[in-house]
C-alpha positions as CSV (number, residue, x, y, z in Angstrom):
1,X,-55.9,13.1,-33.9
2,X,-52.6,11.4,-34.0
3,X,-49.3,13.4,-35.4
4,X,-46.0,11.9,-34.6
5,X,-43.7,13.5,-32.3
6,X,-46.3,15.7,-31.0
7,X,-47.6,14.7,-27.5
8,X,-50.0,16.6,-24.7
9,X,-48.8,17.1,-21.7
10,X,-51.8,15.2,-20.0
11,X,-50.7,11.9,-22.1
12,X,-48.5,9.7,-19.0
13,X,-47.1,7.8,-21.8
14,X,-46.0,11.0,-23.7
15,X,-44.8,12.5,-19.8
16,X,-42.6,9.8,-19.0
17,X,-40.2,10.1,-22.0
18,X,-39.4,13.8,-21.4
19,X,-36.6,12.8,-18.4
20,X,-36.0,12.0,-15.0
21,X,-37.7,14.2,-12.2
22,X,-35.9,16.2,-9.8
23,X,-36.8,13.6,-6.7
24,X,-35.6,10.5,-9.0
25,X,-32.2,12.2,-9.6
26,X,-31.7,12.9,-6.0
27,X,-32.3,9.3,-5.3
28,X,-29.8,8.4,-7.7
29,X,-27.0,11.2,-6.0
30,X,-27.9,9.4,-3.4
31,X,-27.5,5.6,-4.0
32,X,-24.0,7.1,-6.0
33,X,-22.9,8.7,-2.9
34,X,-23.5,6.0,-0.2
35,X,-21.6,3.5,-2.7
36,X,-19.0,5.9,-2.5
37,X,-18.2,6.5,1.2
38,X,-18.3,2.1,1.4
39,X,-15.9,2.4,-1.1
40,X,-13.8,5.0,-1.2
41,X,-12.3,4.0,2.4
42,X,-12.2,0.2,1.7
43,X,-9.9,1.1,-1.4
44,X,-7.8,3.2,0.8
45,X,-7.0,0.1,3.2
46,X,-6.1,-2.1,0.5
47,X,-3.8,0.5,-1.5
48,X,-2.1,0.7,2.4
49,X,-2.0,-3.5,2.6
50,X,-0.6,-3.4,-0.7
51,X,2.3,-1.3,-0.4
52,X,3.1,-3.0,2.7
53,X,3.2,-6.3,0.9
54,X,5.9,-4.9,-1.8
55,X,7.6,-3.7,1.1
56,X,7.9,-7.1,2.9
57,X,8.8,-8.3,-0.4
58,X,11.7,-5.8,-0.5
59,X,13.1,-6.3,2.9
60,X,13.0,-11.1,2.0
61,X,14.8,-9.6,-1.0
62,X,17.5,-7.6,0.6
63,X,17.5,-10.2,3.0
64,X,18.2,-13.2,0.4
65,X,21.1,-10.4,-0.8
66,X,22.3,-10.2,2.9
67,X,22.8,-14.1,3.1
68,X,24.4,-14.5,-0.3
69,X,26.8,-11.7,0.4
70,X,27.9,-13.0,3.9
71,X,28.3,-16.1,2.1
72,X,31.0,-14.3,-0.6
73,X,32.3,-11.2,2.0
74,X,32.4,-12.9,5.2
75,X,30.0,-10.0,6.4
76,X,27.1,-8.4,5.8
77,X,26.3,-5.2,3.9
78,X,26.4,-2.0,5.3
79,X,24.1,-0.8,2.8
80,X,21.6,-1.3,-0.3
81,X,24.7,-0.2,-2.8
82,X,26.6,-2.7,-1.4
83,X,24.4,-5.5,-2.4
84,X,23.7,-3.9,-5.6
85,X,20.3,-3.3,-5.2
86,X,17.8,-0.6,-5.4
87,X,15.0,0.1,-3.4
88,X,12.2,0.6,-6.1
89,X,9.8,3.5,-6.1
90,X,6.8,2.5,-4.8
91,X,8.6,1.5,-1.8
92,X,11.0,4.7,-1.1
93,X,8.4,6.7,-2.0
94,X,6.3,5.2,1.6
95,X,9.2,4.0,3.3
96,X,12.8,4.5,4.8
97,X,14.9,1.3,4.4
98,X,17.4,0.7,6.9
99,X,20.2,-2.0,6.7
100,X,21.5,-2.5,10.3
101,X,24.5,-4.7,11.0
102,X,23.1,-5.9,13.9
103,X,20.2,-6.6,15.9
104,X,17.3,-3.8,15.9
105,X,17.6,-1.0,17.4
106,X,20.5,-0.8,15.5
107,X,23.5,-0.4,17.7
108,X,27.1,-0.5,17.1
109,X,28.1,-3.8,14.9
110,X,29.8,-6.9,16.6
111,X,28.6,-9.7,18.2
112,X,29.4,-13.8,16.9
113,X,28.0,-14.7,14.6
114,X,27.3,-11.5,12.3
115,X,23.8,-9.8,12.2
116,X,21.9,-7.9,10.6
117,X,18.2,-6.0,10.3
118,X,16.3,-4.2,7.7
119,X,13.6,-2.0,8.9
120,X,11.1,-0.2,7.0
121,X,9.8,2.9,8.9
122,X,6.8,4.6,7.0
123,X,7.3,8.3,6.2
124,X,5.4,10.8,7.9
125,X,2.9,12.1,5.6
126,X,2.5,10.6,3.3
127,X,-0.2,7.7,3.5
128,X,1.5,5.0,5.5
129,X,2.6,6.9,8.0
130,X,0.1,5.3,10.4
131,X,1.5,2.0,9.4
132,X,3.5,-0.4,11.3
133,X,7.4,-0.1,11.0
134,X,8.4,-3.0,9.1
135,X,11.8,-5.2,10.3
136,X,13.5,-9.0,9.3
137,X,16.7,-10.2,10.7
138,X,19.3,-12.5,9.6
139,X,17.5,-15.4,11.7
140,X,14.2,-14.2,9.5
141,X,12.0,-13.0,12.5
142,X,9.7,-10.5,10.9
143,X,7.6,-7.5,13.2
144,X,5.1,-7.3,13.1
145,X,4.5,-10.7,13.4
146,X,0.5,-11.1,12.7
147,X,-0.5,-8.4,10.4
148,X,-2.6,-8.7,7.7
């Protein structure tokens, strides 16, 4: 005899819409967790790639500013103040930003014509700091030279 919303245990039918089994959720943990280690480290690497693309944008930037200051001063900067710039957060918060008035490693200014160099050194610990250190000159060399 038929009743609704009664079923017997023996019915498959009836068996079935109860819930998963303990083997068919453990399948499921583990499909989940497989995805996860593929993509937890991939997102990782691009979060790294993409804070050093806003840092090579800063240091074009502060280059561009270098070039446009020489052309007013008859110099270059010393300094990010001086060009009246800011290095923005999601960069200072990964990076040190440099402004050298001469070729890297800085060394004492001079030299005909002026200089400069802007290097980006990651910080240690924080999660660039197995990164490359970042640098662009006033002839626009960049280092690294082939990193993607």
């Amino acid at each position: 005899m038929y009743r609704p919303g009664a079923c017997r245990t023996a019915d498959r039918a009836c068996s079935r819409l109860r819930g998963m089994t303990l083997i068919e959720l453990m399948v499921a943990v583990a499909i989940v967790s497989i995805l996860v280690s593929i993509a937890v480290p991939s997102y990782a690497l691009f979060m790294k790639k993409s804070r050093r693309g806003d840092t090579e944008s800063t240091l074009l930037d502060i280059a561009q500013r270098e070039q446009q200051y020489l052309i007013d001063a008859r110099a270059y900067a010393r300094d990010a103040a001086t060009l009246n710039t800011t290095i923005p957060a999601v960069v200072s918060a990964y990076y040190t930003i440099q402004i050298c008035r001469t070729t890297v490693p800085c060394t004492a200014p001079g030299g005909t014509p002026p200089t400069f160099a802007v290097i980006a050194t990651p910080i240690a610990g924080t999660a660039q700091a197995g990164d490359y250190t970042l640098t662009l000159d006033s002839t626009g060399a960049k280092t690294p030279t082939s990193v993607r």
